[in-house]
C-alpha positions in Angstrom: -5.5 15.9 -27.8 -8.9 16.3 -30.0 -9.5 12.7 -29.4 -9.3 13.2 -25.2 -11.8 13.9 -22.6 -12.1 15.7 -19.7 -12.2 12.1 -17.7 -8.9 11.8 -19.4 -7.4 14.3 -17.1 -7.9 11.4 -14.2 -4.8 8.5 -14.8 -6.4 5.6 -14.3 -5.1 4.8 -10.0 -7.1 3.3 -7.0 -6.1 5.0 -4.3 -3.5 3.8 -2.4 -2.9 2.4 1.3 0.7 3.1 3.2 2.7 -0.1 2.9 3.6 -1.8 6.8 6.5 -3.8 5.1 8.4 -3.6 1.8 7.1 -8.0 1.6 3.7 -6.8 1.5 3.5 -6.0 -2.0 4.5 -8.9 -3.4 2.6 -10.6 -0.7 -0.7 -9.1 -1.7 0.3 -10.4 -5.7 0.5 -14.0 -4.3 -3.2 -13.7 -2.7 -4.2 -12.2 -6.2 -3.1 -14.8 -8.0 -3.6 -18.4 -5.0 -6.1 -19.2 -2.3 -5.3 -21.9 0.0 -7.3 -24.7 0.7 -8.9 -24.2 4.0 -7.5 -21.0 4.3 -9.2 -17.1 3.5 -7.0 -14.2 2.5 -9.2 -12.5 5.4 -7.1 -14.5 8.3 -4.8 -12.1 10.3 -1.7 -13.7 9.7 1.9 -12.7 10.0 5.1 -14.1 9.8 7.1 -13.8 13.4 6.4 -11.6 16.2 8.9 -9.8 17.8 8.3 -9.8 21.6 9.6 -6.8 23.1 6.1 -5.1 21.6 3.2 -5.0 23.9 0.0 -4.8 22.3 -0.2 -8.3 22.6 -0.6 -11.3 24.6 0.7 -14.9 24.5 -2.0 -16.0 23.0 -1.6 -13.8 19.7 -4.4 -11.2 21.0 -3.6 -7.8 19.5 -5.6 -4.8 18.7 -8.3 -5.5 16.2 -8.5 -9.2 17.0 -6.3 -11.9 16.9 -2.7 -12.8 14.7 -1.4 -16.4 13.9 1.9 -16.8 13.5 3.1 -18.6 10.6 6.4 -19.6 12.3 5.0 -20.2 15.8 2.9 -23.4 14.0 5.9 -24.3 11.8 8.2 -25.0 14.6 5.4 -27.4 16.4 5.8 -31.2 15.5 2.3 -31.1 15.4 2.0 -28.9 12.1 3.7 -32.1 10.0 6.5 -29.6 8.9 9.5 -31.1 9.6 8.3 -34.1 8.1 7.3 -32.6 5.0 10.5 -31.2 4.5 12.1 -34.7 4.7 9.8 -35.9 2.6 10.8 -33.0 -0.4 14.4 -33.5 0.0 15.9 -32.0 3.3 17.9 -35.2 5.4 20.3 -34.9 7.7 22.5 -38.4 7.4 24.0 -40.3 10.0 26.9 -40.3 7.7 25.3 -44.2 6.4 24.0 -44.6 3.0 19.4 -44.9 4.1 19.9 -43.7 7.6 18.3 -40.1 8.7 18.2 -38.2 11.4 14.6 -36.3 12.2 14.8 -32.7 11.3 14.3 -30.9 14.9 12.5 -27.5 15.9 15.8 -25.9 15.8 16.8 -27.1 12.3 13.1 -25.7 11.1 13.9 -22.4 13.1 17.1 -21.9 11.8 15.7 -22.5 8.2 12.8 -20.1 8.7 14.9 -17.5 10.1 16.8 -17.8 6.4 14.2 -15.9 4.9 13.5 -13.3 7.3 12.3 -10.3 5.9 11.8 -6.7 6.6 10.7 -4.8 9.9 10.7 -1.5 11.1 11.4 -0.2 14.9 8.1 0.3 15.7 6.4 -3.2 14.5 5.4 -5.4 15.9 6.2 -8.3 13.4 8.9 -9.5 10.8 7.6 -9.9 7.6 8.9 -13.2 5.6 11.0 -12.6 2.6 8.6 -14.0 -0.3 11.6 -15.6 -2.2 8.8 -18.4 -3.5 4.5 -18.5 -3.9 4.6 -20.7 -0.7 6.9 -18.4 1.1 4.7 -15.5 0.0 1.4 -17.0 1.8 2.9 -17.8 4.7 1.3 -13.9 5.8 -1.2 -12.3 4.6 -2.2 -8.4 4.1 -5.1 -8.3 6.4 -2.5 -10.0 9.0 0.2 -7.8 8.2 -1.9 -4.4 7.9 -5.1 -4.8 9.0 -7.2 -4.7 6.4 -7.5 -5.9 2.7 -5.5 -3.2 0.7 -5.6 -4.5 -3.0 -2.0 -3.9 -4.1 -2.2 -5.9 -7.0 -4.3 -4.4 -8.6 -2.7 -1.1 -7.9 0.7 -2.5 -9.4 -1.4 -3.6 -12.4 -2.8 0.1 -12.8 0.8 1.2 -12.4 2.0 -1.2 -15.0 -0.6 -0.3 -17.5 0.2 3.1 -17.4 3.7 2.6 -18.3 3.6 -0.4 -21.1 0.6 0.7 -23.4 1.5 -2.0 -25.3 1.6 -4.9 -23.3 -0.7 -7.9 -22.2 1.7 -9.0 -19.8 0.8 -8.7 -16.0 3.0 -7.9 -12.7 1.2 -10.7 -11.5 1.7 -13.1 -13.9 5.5 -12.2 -14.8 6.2 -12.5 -11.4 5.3 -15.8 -10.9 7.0 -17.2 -14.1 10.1 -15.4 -12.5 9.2 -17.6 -8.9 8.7 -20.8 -10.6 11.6 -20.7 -12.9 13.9 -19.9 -9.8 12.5 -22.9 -8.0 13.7 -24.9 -11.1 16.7 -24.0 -11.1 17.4 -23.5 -6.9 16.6 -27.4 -5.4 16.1 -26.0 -2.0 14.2 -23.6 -2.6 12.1 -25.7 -4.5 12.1 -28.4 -1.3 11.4 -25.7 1.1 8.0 -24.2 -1.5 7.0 -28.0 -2.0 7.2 -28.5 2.1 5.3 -25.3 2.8 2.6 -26.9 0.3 2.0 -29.9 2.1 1.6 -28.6 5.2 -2.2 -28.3 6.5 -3.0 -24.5 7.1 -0.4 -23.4 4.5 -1.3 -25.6 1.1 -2.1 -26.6 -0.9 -2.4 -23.2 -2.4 -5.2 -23.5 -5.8 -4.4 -21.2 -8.8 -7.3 -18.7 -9.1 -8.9 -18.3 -11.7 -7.3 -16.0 -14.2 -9.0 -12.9 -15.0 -7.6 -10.4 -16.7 -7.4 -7.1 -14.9 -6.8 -4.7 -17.9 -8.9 -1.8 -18.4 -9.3 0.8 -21.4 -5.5 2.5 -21.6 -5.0 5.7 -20.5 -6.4 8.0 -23.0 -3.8 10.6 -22.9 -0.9 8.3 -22.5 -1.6 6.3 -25.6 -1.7 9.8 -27.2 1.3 10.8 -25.9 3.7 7.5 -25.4 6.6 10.0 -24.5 4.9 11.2 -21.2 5.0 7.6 -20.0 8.2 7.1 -21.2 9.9 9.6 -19.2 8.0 8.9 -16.1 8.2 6.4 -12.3 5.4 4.8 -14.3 7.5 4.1 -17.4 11.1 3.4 -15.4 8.9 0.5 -13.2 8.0 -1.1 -16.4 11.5 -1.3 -18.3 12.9 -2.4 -14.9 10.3 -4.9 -14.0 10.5 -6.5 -17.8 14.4 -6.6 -17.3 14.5 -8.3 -13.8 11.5 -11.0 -15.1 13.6 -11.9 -18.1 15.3 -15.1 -18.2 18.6 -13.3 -17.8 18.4 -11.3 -15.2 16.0 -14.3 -13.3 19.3 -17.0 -13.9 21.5 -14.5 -12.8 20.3 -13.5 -9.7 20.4 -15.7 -6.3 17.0 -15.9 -5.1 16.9 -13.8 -2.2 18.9 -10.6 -4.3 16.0 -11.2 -7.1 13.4 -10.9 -4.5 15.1 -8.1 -2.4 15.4 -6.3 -5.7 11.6 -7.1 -6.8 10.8 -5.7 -3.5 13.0 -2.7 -4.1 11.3 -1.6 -7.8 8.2 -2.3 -6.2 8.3 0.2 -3.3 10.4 2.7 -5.4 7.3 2.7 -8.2 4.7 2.9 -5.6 6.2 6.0 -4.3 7.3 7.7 -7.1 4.0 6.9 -9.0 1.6 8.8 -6.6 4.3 11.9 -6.1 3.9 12.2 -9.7 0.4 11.9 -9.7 0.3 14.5 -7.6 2.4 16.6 -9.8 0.1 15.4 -12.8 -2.6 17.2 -10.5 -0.9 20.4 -10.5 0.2 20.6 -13.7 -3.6 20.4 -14.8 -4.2 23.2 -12.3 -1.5 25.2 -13.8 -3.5 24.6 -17.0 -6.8 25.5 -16.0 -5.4 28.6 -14.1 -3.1 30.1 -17.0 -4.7 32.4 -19.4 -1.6 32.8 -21.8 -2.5 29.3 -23.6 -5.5 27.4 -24.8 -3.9 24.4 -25.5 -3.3 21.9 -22.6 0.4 21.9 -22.0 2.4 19.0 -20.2 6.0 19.2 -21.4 6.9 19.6 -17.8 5.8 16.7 -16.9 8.5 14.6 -19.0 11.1 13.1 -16.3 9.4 16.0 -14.4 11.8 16.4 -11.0 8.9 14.8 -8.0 11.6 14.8 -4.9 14.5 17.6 -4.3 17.6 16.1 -4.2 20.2 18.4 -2.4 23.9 18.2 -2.4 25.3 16.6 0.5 27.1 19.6 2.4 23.8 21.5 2.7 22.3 21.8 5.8 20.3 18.3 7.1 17.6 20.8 7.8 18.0 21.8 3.9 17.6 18.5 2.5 15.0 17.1 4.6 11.7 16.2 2.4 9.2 15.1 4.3 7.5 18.8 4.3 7.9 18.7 0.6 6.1 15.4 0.4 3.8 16.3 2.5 2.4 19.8 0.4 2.9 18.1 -2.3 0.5 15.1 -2.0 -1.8 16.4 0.0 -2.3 19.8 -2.6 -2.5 17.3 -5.1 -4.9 15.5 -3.9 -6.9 18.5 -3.1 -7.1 19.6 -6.8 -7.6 16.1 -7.9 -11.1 16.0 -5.5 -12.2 19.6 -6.5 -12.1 19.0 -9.8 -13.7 15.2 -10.0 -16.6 17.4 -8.1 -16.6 20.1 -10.8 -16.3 18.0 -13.6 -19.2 16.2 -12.4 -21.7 18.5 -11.5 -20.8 20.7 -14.6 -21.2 17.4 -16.6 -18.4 17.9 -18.5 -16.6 14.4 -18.5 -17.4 13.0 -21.6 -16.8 16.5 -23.0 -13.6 16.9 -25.5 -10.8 18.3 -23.6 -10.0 21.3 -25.6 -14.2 22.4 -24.8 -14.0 21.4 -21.0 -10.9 23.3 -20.4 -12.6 26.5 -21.8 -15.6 25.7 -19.7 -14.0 25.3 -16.6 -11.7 28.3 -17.6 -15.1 30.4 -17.1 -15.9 29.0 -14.0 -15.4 31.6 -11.4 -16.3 29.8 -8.4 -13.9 27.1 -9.8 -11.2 29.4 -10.5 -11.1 31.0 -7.2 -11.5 27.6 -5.2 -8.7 25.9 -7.3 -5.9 28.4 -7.2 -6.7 27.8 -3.0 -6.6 24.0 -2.9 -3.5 24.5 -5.2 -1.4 26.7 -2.9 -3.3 26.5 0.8 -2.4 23.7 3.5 -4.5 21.3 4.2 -5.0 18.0 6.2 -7.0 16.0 4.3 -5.4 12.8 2.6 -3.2 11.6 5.3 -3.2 8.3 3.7 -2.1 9.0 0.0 1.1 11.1 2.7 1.6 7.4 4.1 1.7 5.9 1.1 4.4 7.9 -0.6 6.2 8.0 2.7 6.1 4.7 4.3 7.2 3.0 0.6 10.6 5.1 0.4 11.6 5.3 3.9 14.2 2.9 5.3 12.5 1.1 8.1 15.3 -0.2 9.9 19.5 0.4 9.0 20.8 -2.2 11.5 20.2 -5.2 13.0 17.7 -8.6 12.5 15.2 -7.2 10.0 17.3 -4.3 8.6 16.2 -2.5 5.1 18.9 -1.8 2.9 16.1 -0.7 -0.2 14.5 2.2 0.9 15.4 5.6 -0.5 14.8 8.2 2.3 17.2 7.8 5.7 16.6 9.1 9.0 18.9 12.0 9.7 19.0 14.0 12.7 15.9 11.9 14.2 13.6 13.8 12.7 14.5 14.4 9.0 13.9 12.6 6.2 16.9 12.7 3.1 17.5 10.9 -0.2 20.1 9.4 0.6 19.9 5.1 -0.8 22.1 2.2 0.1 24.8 1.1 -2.2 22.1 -2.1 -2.2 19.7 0.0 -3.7 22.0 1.8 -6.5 23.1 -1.4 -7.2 19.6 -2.3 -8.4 18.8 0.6 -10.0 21.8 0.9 -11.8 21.7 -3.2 -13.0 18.0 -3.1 -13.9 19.5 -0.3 -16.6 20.6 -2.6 -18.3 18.8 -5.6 -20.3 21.1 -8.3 -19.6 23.6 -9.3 -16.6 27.2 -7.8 -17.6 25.6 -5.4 -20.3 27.3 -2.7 -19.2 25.4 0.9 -19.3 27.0 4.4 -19.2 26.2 7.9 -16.8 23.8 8.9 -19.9 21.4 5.9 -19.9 21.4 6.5 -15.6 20.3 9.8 -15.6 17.7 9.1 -18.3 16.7 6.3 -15.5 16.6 8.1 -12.5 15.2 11.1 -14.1 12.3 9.5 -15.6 11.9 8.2 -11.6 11.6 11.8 -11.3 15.2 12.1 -9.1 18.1 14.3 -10.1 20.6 13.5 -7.5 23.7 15.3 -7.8 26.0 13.8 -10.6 29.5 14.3 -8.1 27.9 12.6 -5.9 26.6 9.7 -7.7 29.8 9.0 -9.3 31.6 9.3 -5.9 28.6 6.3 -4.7 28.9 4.4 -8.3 32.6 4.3 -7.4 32.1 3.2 -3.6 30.0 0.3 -5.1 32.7 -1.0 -7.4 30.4 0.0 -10.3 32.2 2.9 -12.2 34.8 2.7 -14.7 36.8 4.8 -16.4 37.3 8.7 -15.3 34.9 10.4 -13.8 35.3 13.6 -16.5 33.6 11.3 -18.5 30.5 13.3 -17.9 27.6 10.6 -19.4 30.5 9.0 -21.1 31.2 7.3 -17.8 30.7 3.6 -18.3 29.2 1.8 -15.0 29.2 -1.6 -14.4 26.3 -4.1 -13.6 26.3 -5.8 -10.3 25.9 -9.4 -11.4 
């Protein structure tokens, strides 16, 4: 590491905001990459209000000012609409060759209520599936969470961190993905084109492209293998699969975007628990007097959430606690040693000569071995982050969330425990191509560079459940596994 810094020891991540909706993400890439004419990303706009909530009036009035309602203005003659979706392609015929009927309120609520998205219990809202650009601006993220949480440009960090190489974007890969699906999906395409030509929702104006790469993470491009094996480096390989051509053609729409959504969420999670661990593995560094040399071998497909076996106790396998040390000890080393490195000067110091400089650092020493062990309550909102990406909002019902990765057990305890929706995903975006199949082996390699190790009885036993498995389960990483598309 002779060509690292101590600023080195700080991956290169904003930090983040807790997610109100698994849409929001790709929401927020929309606004990175459109404005709207007449239209400011500032607007408070969500999709559809669900009434039983009341923080809110008829008029839209809710706590910190007041919400439009994409859908409420849709559904009105007035917005032009249900004319512009005649005019892209929707008719309904008389059953006469020329002779159409006008599309109604109810035919334009029935088609909205096709791309419902997400909600949770508690909300107040349902978020729109973003299955197009148009789709995706139809709410925004100051609507949906109250204020202007950039997570682009955190996906873009992410990204960065786990392709070196690359001059690709999230942003940009996305919406080659969008616009080829609207090629080849006429409805879709009608329903975008509509959305387009309505006043208050289009025309949307391609911004400006500016590239939003930074200098590479020193100690990454270093050490490719730490990247490799990491949430970081799992989000990228699975991202570049599902924005290929293949995977694109061979998804429906709304699968593609529910399983977008579903990497998206996963990596957001997974990234900042193993930033945290990042954090403590410096710690360990600083604090170990055995070896000079900055170790991070545990760090490769280094285990970030406990995974128990099923027939434990609920109370067992609950890891919200976990989470909750976790980050927020993290965190707490992360801020004490920004402070130190920057009143001691030392960040543009090599690392090898910083280490031994913080090493003799009493102060240091004594207040880092605290912040690494000792509660604390400090940075609640890196805990939201982590948490509100991976749980499953809702299990039944309008709205429901089949993609998160932590369930609700016992009403108070959260578990790893997916949908066969999301195994499906994870298991297909293995795999380069559609049909490719991929064996137990290259799973594990995937999962454990997610930084899970679920237990391999049980996996099979859910791989099998899901159609996905063939052959014998004594197969051991022999086991070949099937694709879902």
């Amino acid at each position: 590491m002779n060509e690292c810094k101590v600023r080195d020891l700080f991956p290169k991540l904003n930090r983040p905001e807790y997610p109100t909706s698994p849409e929001i993400f790709l929401t927020s890439i929309a606004w990175g990459l459109f404005d709207v004419e007449g239209v400011s990303a500032d607007v408070r706009r969500k999709f559809r209000r669900q009434q039983r909530h009341s923080d809110q009036n008829a008029s839209g009035e809710q706590r910190g000012g007041k919400v439009e309602y994409s859908w409420e203005r849709l559904v009105e003659p007035s917005s032009g609409f249900a004319s512009n979706l005649r005019d892209a392609g929707f008719a309904l015929s008389r059953g006469s060759v020329g002779e159409q009927l006008l599309i109604s309120s109810d035919f334009v609520k029935a088609l909205l209520s096709g791309v419902t998205g997400t909600t949770s219990i508690k909300s107040d809202s349902i978020a729109v599936s973003p299955l197009s650009p148009s789709l995706a601006l139809l709410q925004t993220v100051k609507g949906m969470k109250g204020t202007n949480a950039n997570f682009a440009l955190m996906f873009e960090q992410i990204w960065q961190l786990g392709l070196v190489d690359s001059e690709d974007s999230i942003g940009e890969s996305w919406l080659r993905a969008s616009e080829r699906m609207l090629d080849r999906n006429m409805h879709l395409k009608a329903l975008d084109r509509a959305l387009d030509s309505t006043k208050g929702f289009g025309p949307r104006v391609r911004k400006n492209s500016r590239s939003s790469q930074s200098e590479p993470w020193a100690i990454g491009q270093a050490y490719p293998e730490l990247m490799i094996q990491s949430p970081m480096g799992w989000f990228t390989r699975s991202w570049k699969n599902l924005t290929s051509e293949q995977w694109i053609d061979a998804l429906p729409p709304r699968v593609w975007t529910d399983w977008a959504s579903a990497v998206l969420r996963t990596a957001f999670g997974m990234t900042y628990l193993w930033e945290a661990a990042w954090y403590h593995t410096v710690a360990e560094n600083i604090l170990s007097r055995e070896s000079q040399q900055f170790n991070f071998s545990s760090m490769r497909g280094a285990l970030l959430l406990p995974w128990a076996p099923s027939d434990l106790p609920i109370s067992l396998r609950g890891v919200k606690g976990y989470i909750d040390k976790k980050v927020r000890t993290g965190s707490e080393i992360s801020s004490l040693l920004s402070t130190t490195v920057k009143e001691m000067g030392l960040a543009d110091v090599s690392l090898e000569v910083g280490l031994e400089a913080l090493r003799r650092n009493a102060n240091f020493l004594k207040s880092l071995a605290a912040a690494k062990n000792l509660p604390t309550t400090r940075h609640t909102s890196t805990v939201e982050a982590v948490t509100y990406s991976l749980n499953i909002r809702k299990e039944f019902g309008e709205g429901a969330d089949h993609f998160g990765l932590l369930s609700l057990k016992g009403g108070r305890f959260r578990v790893p425990d997916p949908g066969t929706e999301w195994l499906a995903a994870v298991v297909s975006l293995s795999s380069r191509a559609p049909r490719e199949s991929i064996n137990m082996g290259n799973l594990l390699f995937e999962l454990n560079s997610m930084g899970l190790n679920p237990p391999t009885s049980e996996l099979v036993s859910e791989l099998e459940r899901a159609g996905l498995a063939r052959g014998s389960a004594d197969a051991d990483i022999g086991l070949n596994i099937d694709t879902a598309f």
